[in-house]
DSSP file (Angstrom, degrees, kcal/mol; ACC not computed):
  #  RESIDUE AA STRUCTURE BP1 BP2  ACC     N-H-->O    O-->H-N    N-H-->O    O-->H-N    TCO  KAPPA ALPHA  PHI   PSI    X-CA   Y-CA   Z-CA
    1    1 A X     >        0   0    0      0, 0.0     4,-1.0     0, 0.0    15,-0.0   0.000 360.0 360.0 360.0  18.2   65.1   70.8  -23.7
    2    2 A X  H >>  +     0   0    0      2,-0.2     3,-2.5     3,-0.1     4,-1.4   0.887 360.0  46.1 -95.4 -69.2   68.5   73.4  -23.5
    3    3 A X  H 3> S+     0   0    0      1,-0.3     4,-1.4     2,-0.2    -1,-0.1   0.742 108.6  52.1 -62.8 -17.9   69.9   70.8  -20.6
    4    4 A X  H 3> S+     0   0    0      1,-0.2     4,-2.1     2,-0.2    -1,-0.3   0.947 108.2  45.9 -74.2 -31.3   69.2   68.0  -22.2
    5    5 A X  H << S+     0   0    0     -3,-2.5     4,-0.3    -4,-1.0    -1,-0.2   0.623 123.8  43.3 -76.0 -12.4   71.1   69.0  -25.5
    6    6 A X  H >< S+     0   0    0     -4,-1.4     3,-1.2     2,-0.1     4,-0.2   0.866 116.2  43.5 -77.5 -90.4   73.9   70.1  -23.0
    7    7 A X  H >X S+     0   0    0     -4,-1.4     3,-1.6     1,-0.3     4,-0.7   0.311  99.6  71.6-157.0 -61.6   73.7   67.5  -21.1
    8    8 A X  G >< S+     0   0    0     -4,-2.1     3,-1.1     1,-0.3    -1,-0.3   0.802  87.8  62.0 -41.4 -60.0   73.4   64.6  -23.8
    9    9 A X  G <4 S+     0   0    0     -3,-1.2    -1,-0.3    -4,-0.3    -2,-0.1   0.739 109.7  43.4 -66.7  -0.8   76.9   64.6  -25.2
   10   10 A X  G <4 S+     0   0    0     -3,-1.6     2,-0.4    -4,-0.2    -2,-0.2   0.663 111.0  46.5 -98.1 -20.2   78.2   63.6  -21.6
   11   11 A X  S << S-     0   0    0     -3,-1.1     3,-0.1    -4,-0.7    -1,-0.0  -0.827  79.3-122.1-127.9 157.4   75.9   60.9  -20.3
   12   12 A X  S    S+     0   0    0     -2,-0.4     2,-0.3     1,-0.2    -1,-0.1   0.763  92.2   5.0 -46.1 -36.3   74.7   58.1  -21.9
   13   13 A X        -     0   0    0      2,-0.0     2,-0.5    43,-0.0    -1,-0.2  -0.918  55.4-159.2-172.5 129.2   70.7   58.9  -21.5
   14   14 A X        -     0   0    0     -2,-0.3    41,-1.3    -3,-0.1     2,-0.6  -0.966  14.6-161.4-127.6 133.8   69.1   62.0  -20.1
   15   15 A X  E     -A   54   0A   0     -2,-0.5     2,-0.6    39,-0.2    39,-0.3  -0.902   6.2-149.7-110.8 123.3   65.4   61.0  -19.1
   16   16 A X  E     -A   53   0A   0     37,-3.2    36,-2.3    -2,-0.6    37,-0.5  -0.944  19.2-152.6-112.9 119.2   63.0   64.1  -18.7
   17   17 A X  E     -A   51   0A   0     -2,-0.6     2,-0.4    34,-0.2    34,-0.2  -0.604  21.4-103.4 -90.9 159.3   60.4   63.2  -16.1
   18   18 A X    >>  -     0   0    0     32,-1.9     3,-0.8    -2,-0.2     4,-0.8  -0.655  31.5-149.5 -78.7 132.2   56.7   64.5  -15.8
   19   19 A X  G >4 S+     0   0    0     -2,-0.4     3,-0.5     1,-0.3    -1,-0.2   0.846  92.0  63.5 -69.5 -35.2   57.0   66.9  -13.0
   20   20 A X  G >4 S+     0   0    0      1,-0.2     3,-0.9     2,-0.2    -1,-0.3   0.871  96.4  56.4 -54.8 -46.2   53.7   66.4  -11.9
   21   21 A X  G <4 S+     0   0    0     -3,-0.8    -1,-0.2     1,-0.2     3,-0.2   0.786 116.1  38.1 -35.6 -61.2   54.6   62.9  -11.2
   22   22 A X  G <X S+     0   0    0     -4,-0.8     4,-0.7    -3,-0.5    -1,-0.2  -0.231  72.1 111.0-112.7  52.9   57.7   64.2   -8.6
   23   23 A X  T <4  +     0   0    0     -3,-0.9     4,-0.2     1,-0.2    -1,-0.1   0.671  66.7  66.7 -73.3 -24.2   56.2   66.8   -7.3
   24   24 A X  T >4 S+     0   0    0     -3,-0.2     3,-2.4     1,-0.2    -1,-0.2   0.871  89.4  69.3 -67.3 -28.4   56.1   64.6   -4.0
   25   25 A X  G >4 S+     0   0    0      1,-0.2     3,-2.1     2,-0.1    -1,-0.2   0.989  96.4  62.0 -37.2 -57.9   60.4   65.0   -4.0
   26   26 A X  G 3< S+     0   0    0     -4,-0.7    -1,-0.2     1,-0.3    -2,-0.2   0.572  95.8  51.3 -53.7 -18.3   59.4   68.7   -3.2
   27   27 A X  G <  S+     0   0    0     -3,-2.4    -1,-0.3    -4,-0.2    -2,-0.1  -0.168  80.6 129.9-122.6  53.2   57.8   68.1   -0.1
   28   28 A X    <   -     0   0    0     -3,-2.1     3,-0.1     1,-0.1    -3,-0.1  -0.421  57.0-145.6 -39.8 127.4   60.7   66.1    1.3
   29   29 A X  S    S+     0   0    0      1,-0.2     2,-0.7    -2,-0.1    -1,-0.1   0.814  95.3  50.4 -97.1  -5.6   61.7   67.2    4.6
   30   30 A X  S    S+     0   0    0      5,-0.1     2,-0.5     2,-0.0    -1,-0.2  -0.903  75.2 177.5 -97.1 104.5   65.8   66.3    3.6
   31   31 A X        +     0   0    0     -2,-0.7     2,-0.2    -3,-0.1     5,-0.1  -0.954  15.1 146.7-115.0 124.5   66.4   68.1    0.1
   32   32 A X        -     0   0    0     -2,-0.5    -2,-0.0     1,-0.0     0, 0.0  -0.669  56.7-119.5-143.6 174.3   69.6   67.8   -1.2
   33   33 A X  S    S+     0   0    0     -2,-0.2     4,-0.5     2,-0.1     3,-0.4   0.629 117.0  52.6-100.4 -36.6   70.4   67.5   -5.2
   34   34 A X  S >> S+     0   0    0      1,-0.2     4,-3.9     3,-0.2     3,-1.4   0.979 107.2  49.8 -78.0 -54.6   72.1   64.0   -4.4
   35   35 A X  T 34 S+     0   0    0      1,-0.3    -1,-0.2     2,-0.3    -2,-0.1   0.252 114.9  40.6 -68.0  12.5   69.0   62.6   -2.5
   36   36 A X  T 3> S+     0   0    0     -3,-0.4     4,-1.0     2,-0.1    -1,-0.3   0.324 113.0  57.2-105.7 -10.3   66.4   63.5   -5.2
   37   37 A X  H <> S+     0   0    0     -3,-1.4     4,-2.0    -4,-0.5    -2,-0.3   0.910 111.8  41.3 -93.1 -54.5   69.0   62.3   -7.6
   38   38 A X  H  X>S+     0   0    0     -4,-3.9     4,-2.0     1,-0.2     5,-0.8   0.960 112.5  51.2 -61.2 -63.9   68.7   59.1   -5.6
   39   39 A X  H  >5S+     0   0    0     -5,-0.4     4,-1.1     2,-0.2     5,-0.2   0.956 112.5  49.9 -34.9 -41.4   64.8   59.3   -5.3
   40   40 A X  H  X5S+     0   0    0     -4,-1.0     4,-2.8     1,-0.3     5,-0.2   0.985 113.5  46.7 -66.7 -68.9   64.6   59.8   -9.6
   41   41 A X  H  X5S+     0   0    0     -4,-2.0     4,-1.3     1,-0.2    -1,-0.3   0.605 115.5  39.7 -62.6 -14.1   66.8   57.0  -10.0
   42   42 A X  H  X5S+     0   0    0     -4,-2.0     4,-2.1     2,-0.2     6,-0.4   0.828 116.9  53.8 -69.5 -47.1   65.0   54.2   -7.4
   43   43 A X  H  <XS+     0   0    0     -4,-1.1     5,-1.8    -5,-0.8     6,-0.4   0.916 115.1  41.6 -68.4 -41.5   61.8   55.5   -8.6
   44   44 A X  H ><5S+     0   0    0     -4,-2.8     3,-6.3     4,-0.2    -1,-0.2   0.959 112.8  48.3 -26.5 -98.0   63.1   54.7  -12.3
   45   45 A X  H 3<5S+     0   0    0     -4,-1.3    -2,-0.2     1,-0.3    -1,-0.1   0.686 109.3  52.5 -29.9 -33.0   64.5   51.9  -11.9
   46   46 A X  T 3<5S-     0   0    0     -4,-2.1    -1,-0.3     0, 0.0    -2,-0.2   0.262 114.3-116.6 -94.8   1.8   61.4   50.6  -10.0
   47   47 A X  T < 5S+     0   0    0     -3,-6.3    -3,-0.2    -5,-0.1    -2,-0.2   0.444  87.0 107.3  39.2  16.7   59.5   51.7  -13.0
   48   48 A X      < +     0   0    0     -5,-1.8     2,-0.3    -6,-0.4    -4,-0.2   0.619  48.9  95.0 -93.1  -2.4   57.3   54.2  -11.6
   49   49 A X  S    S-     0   0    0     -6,-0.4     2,-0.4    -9,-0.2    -2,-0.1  -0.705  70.8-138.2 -64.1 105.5   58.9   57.1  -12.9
   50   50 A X        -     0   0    0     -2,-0.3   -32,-1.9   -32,-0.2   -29,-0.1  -0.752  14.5-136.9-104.4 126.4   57.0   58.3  -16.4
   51   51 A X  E     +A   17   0A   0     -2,-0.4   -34,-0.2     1,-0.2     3,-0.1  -0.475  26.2 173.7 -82.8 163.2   59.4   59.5  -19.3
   52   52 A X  E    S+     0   0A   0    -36,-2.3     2,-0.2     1,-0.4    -1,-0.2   0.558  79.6  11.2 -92.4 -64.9   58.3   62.5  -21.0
   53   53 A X  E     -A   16   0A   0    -37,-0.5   -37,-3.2    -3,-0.1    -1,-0.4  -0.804  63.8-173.5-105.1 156.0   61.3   62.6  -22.9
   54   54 A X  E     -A   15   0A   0    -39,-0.3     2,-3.3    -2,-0.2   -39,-0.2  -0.567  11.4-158.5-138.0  62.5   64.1   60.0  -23.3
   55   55 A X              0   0    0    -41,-1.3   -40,-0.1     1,-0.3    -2,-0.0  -0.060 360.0 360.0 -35.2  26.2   67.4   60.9  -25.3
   56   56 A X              0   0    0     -2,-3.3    -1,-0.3   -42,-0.1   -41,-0.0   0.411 360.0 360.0 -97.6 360.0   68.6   57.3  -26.3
């Protein structure tokens, strides 16, 4: 919860996902910080993504 309380005063919303959930990112065979960045947000967005936490 440290990055989100960094994090918070810069973005709009910081969303903490259940890891378990995108555990599948990890066995990507391209892993880059922008293309899981891209995966969170589709996967979001699509609703399939499960908040743990949600800073709004």
């Amino acid at each position: 919860m440290a990055v989100v309380r960094v994090l918070s005063p810069y973005v709009g919303r910081v969303i903490v996902a259940n890891p378990m959930q995108v555990k599948a990112i990890a066995h990507a065979r391209i892993k880059t910080d922008k293309i899981d960045a891209g995966v969170l947000a589709q996967l979001h967005a699509s609703g399939f993504l499960a908040e743990v936490l949600d800073s709004r």
